[in-house]
LUMDOVO-231862 format. One record per residue (C-alpha): residue in one letter; x, z, y. Coordinates in steps of 0.5 Angstrom, whole numbers. Layout:
N
a|X|Z|Y
...
// end
This chain:
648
x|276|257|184
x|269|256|182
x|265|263|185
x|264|266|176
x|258|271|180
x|254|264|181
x|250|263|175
x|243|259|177
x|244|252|176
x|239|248|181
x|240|239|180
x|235|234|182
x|232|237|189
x|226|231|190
x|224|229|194
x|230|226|198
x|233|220|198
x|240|217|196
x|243|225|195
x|240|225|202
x|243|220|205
x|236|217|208
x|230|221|210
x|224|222|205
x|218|219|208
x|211|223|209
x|205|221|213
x|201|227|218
x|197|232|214
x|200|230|206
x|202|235|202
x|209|236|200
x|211|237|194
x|218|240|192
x|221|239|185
x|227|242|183
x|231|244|175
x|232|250|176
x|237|254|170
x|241|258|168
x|245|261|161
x|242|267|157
x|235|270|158
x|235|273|164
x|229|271|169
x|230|267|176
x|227|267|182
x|227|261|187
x|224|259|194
x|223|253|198
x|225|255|205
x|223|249|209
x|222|249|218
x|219|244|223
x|225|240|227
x|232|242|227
x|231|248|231
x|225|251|228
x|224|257|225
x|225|258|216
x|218|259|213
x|220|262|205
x|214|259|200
x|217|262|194
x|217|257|188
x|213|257|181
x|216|254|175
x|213|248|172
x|215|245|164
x|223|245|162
x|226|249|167
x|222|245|172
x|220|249|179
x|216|247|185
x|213|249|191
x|209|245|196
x|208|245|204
x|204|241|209
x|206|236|214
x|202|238|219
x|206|235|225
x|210|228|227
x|218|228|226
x|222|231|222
x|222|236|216
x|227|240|213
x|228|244|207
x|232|246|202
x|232|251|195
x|235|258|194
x|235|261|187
x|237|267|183
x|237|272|177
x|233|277|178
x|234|283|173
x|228|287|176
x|223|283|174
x|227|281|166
x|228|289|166
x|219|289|168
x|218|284|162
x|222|287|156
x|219|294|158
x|212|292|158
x|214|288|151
x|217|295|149
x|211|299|151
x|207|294|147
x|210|296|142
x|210|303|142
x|217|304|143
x|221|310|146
x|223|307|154
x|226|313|157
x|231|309|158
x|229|303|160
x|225|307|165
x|232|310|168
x|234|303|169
x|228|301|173
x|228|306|178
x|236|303|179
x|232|296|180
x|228|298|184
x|232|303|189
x|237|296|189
x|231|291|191
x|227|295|195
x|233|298|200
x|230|303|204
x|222|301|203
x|219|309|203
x|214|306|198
x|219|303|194
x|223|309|193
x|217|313|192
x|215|309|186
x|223|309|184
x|222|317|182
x|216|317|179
x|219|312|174
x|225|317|174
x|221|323|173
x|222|326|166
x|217|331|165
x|211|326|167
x|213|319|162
x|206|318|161
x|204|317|167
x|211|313|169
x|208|309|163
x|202|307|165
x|205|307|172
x|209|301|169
x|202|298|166
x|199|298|174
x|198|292|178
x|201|295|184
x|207|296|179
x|206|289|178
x|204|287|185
x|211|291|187
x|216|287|183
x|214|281|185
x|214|283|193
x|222|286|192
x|225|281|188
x|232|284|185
x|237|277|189
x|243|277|185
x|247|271|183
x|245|267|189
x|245|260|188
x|243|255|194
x|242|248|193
x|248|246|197
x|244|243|202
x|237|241|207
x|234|235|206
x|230|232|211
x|222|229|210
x|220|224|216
x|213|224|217
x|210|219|221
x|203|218|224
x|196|218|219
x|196|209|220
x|204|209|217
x|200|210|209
x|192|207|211
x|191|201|215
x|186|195|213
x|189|189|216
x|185|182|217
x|190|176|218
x|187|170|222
x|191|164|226
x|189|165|233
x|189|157|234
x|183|157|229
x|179|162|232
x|175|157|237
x|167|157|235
x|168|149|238
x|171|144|232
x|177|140|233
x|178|146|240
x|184|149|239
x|183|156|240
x|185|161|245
x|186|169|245
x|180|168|249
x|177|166|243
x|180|171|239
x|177|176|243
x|170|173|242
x|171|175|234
x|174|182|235
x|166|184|234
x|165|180|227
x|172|183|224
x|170|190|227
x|164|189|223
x|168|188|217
x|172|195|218
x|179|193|219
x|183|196|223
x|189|191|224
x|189|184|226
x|194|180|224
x|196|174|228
x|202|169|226
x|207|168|231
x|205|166|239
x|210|164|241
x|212|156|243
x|212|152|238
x|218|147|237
x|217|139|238
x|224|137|235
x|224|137|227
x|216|139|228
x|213|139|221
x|207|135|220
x|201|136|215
x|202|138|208
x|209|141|211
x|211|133|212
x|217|132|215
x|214|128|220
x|209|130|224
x|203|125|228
x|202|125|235
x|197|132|237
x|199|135|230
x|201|142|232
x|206|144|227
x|208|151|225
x|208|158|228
x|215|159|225
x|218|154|228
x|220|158|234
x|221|156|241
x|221|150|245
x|223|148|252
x|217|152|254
x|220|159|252
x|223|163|246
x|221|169|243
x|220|172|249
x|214|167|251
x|207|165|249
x|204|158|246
x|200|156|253
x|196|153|249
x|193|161|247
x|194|163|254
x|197|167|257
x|201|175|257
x|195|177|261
x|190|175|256
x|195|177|250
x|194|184|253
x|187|183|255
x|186|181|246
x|190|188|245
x|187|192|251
x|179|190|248
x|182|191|240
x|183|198|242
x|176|198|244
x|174|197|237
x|179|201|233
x|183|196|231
x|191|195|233
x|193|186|234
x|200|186|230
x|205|182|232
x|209|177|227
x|216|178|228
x|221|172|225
x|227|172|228
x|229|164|227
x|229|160|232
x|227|151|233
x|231|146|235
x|230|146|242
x|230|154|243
x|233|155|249
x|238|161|244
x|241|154|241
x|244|151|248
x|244|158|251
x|248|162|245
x|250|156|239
x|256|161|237
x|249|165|233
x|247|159|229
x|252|156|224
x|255|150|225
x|257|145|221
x|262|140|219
x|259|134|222
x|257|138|228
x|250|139|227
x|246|146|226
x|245|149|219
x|238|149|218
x|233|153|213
x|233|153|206
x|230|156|200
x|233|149|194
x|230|145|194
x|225|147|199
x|228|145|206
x|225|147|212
x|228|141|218
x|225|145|223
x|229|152|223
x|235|155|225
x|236|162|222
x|241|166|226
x|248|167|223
x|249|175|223
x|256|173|221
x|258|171|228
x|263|174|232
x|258|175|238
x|253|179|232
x|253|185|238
x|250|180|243
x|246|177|237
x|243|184|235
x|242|187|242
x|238|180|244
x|234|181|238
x|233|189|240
x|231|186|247
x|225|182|243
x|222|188|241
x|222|193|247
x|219|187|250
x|214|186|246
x|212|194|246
x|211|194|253
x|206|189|253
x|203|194|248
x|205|192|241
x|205|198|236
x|205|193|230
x|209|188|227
x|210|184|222
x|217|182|220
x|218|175|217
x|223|176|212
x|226|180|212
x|231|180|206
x|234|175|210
x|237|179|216
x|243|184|214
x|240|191|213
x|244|194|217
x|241|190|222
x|234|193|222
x|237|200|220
x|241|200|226
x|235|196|230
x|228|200|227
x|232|208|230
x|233|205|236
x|226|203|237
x|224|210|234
x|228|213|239
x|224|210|244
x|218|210|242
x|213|213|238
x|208|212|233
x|211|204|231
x|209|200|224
x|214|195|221
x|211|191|215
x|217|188|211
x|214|181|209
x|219|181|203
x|217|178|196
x|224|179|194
x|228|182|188
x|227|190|188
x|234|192|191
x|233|189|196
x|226|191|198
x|228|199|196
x|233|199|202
x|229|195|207
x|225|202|205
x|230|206|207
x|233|203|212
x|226|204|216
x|221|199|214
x|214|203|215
x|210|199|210
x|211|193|205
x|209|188|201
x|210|188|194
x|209|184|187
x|201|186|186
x|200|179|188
x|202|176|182
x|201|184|177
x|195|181|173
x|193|184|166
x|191|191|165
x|198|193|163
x|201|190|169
x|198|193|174
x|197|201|170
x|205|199|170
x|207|197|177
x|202|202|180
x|205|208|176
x|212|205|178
x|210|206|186
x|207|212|185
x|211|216|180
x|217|212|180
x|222|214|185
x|220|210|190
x|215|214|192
x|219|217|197
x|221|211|201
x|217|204|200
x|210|205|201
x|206|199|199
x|200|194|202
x|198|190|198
x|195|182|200
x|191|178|194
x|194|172|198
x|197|169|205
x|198|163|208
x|204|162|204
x|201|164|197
x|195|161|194
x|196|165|187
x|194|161|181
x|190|166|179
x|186|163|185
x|186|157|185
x|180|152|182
x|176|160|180
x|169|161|182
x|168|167|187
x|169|173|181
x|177|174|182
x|176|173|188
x|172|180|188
x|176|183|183
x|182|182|187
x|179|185|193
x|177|191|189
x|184|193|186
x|188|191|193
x|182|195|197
x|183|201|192
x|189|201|188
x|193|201|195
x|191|206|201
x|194|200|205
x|192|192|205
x|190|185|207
x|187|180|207
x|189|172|209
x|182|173|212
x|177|166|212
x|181|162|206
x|179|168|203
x|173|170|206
x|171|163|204
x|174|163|197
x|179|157|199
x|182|155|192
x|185|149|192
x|193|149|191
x|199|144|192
x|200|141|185
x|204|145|181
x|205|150|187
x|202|156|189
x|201|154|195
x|195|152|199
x|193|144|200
x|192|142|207
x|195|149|209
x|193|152|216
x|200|153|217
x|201|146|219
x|195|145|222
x|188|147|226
x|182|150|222
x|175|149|225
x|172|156|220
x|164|157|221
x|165|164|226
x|158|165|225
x|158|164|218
x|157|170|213
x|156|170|206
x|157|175|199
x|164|177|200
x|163|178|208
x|158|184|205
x|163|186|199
x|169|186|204
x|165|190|209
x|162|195|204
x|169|196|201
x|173|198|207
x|167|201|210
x|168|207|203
x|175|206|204
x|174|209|212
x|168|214|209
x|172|217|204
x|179|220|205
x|180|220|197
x|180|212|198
x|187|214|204
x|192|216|200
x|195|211|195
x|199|217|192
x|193|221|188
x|191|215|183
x|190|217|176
x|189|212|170
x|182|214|166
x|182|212|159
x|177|207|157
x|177|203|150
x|176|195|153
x|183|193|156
x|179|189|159
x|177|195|163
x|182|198|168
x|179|205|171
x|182|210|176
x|180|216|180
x|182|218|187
x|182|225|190
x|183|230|195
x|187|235|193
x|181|240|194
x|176|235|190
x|172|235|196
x|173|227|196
x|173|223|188
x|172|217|187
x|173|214|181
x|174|206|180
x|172|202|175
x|175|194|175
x|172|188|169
x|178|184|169
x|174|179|166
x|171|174|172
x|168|170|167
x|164|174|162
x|161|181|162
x|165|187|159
x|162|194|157
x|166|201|154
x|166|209|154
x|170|212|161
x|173|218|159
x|172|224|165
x|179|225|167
x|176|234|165
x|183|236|167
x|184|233|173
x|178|235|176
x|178|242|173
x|171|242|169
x|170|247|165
x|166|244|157
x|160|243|161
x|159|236|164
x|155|234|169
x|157|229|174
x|153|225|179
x|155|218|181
x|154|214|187
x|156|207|187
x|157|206|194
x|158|198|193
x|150|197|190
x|147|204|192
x|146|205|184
x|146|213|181
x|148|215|175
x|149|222|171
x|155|222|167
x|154|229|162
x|159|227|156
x|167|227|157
x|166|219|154
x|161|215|158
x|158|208|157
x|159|203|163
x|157|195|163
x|160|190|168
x|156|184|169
x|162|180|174
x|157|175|177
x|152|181|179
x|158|186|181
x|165|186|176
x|167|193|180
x|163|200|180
x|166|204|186
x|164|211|185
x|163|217|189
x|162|223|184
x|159|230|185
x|161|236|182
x|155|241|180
x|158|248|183
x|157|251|176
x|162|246|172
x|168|248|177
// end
């Protein structure tokens, strides 16, 4: 029978995932806000609290909850540490302070509260146990000779002060049950990532490059203020099946073929392209990356070429056809001759995924902290659930970054099952309407809790058409919404760079794509982007505001070919407001309205901005305020803005 004492009702504990079957994610430093309805019948008021402790056997810290709108509450912590976080939520019916709210209204009134006053020193004798102050105050309320001083007694702040600190917990309801938030390291939300072919690193044309040479650019991508690089695979290439030029079928003698055609009698997974050099100079390209601040991500890509050792050494991995031959990739119509996906539904799937594990553990102790995955959509998620824990069981401190351009579902649960980054549609997210939609999904939508976005305007595989044969504006204001939108991003780094538009017909795909060929790039070489690109992520280092994809605000503007946004700290120390001219070809103009509510201005304005892309200085002094975007002198406005001390 159901206890009829429990009155308060508490639904919708956030954040949580799935009912708490997965943790809710958080980075180190970011605050926690815990939301819950809260109700119950009648009039009677209700108090509540978040109890939340560090790890399991942490000390329960009590944060009382505040109500918000329609029955909702909320109280908030800060995720100070790495690990796990545990909260949960109590509620209850508190006569005391119903009883202090009626009598105050009472006395307002003029109305006799002899009574009224009796049932209060009962309240306060039931809340206060046995708090010498309490029960002092109980007898002066009970005190009949003295009303008016019991009275203004009633009307005190120390009264007030009192029914607060001693609440009256009648009628308890807890939430039912603790909920875990995992909170992971600052890099796991902010990170800026460049991605370059390391075969086309050399300075020499026509040399195939080495890690070696890959070091030599580790002071000109530093000096563009990324802080990942990221290099696709590094393993032997295979020789049968191996694709040409163009992603032909067959490839001429000295062509290199794809890096994601993994493995060849030289080695698989576990071994590196001779031709970049060796572990010792992988290893040296990460040991003098650290030197920079920058971390060399991995692309992991569990499928495997022709003549991969796995293929005669485990052929029960790989599905076997009725001819006898090995079923080889394929997206219809696209075939993809050179690769052989793993059969996860093989007999021998404990060998497979333990092999696979095996992989990663190599590879983060030769010092890799950052992978990127390669399909992942592809691969059971049970798989990189089970494969993600054991690698954090392990180690500390470790980014998986789902490559997965798929259907929603799917990307949510590689999210849950423990991807710490992913990408995402904001390649194809385009129109003003687009992008405020979208955003307001990842940011307020339920998602928030576990899928956190990096955003790429390109990749080796996607040459958007948005890109293809423009001039260098969209390009910038790709950068420009990427690099602010989203506290993580990334760059396929010298076709972009270099503006690189030229497409497959009818595809979004790059011709002459440097995934089935050797690019010889000018290293030495800089131009207009290089300096925006630099600049950008120089303000995305420099203002923490710029750190969190979780704080945006949409500003009102009148032109929809104007998108604007603003960025802050918690503590306002930090705003950034963002202004974008969609528009690559023309010249776009509009009134800005001053978010006043977000960032707590009283009538008066009187705001300073500073452009951080061209060091310009403006004053805004009215709630709606005039901007003009000349695209093909800058077509984005990157504001810092200080508050006068007198409008806070």
């Amino acid at each position: 029978m159901t206890n009829g004492q429990l009155r308060v009702i508490i639904e919708n504990i956030q954040p949580q995932v799935d009912g708490g079957l997965y943790p809710a994610k958080r980075t180190q430093g970011e605050r926690v806000d815990v939301t819950a309805d809260i109700f119950s019948d009648g009039h009677d008021h209700l108090r509540a609290e978040m109890l939340y402790k560090f790890e399991k056997n942490g000390a329960w810290k009590s944060v009382e909850m505040k109500p918000t709108i329609n029955d909702g509450w909320l109280a908030t912590f800060t995720a100070d540490e790495k690990g796990s976080y545990y909260f949960m939520v109590h509620a209850w019916v508190d006569h005391l302070d119903t009883w202090y709210d009626g009598i105050r209204k009472k006395i307002a009134a003029r109305i006799d509260v002899k009574i009224e006053l009796m049932e209060g020193g009962e309240y306060l004798r039931a809340a206060g146990g046995a708090n010498p102050g309490v029960q002092a105050m109980a007898k002066k309320l009970e005190n009949k000779s003295a009303y008016s001083e019991a009275v203004n007694t009633i009307l005190s702040e120390e009264f007030e002060k009192m029914v607060r600190d001693f609440p009256m917990r009648q009628h308890e309801t807890s939430g039912q049950k603790e909920f875990e938030v995992c909170v992971e390291h600052k890099k796991a939300l902010f990170s800026t990532w460049y991605e370059l072919f390391p075969r086309s690193s050399s300075l020499k044309a026509d040399k195939h490059g080495t890690f070696v040479d890959t070091i030599r650019l580790l002071p000109r991508i530093s000096s563009m203020n990324f802080d990942v690089l990221y290099l696709p695979p590094i393993h032997p290439i295979g020789k049968v099946n191996r694709k040409g030029k163009n992603n032909s079928v067959t490839a001429q003698p000295g062509e290199p073929g794809s890096p994601w055609a993994i493995g060849s009698s030289e080695g698989g997974h576990k071994a590196i392209h001779t031709e970049l050099g060796t572990l010792a100079d992988y290893q040296k390209l990460i040991k003098e990356a650290k030197k920079y601040n920058m971390d060399i991500a991995m692309d992991l890509a569990f499928q495997c070429a022709p003549d991969h050792p796995y293929v005669k050494e485990h052929p029960e991995w790989f599905r076997q056809r009725p001819d006898g031959s090995i079923q080889y990739a394929e997206n219809p119509p696209k075939k993809y001759q050179d690769i052989y996906p793993f059969n996860f539904e093989t007999p021998k799937w404990k060998e497979l995924w333990e092999e696979l594990r095996s992989v990663i553990f190599y590879w983060i102790d030769a010092g890799v902290t950052i992978f990127r995955v390669d399909n992942p959509h592809t691969k059971p998620i049970p798989f990189w659930n089970w494969v993600i824990d054991e690698v954090n069981k392990k180690y500390s401190d470790i980014i998986f970054l789902a490559e997965a351009f798929t259907r929603p579902k799917i990307m949510a649960s590689l999210g849950k099952a423990g991807f710490t980054q992913s990408y995402t549609y904001f390649t194809w997210r385009v129109s003003k309407q687009e992008i405020v939609e979208y955003m307001n999904e990842l940011v307020h939508g339920p998602s928030r809790n576990y899928f956190r976005p990096n955003f790429w305007p390109n990749t080796p595989d996607i040459l958007p058409w948005h890109l293809q044969h423009q001039g260098e504006n969209i390009f910038i204001i790709r950068l420009a919404l990427a690099a602010t939108l989203s506290s993580s991003y990334g760059l396929y780094g010298p076709p972009y760079e270099f503006c690189e538009n030229g497409p497959v017909d009818g595809k979004e795909e790059y011709f002459n794509s440097e995934k089935y060929e050797i690019k010889s790039y000018d290293w030495r070489k800089t131009n207009r982007m290089t300096d925006i690109v630099t600049l950008l992520n120089k303000a995305r280092r420099d203002n923490s505001a710029l750190q969190s994809t979780w704080n945006l605000q949409f500003c009102e503007v009148d032109n929809p070919n104007l998108v604007a946004y603003l960025k802050a700290t918690d503590d306002l120390a930090n705003i950034i407001i963002v202004i974008v001219n969609l528009d690559q070809h023309g010249k776009q103009s509009g009134y800005v309205q001053v978010p006043k509510f977000q960032l707590q201005l009283r009538d008066k304005i009187n705001l300073k901005l500073q452009d951080l892309i061209t060091e310009e200085f403006y004053t805004w002094t009215q709630e709606w305020n005039y901007v003009e975007l000349e695209p093909n002198k800058m077509p984005f406005h990157l504001f810092r803005v200080n508050i006068h001390e007198s409008q806070m």
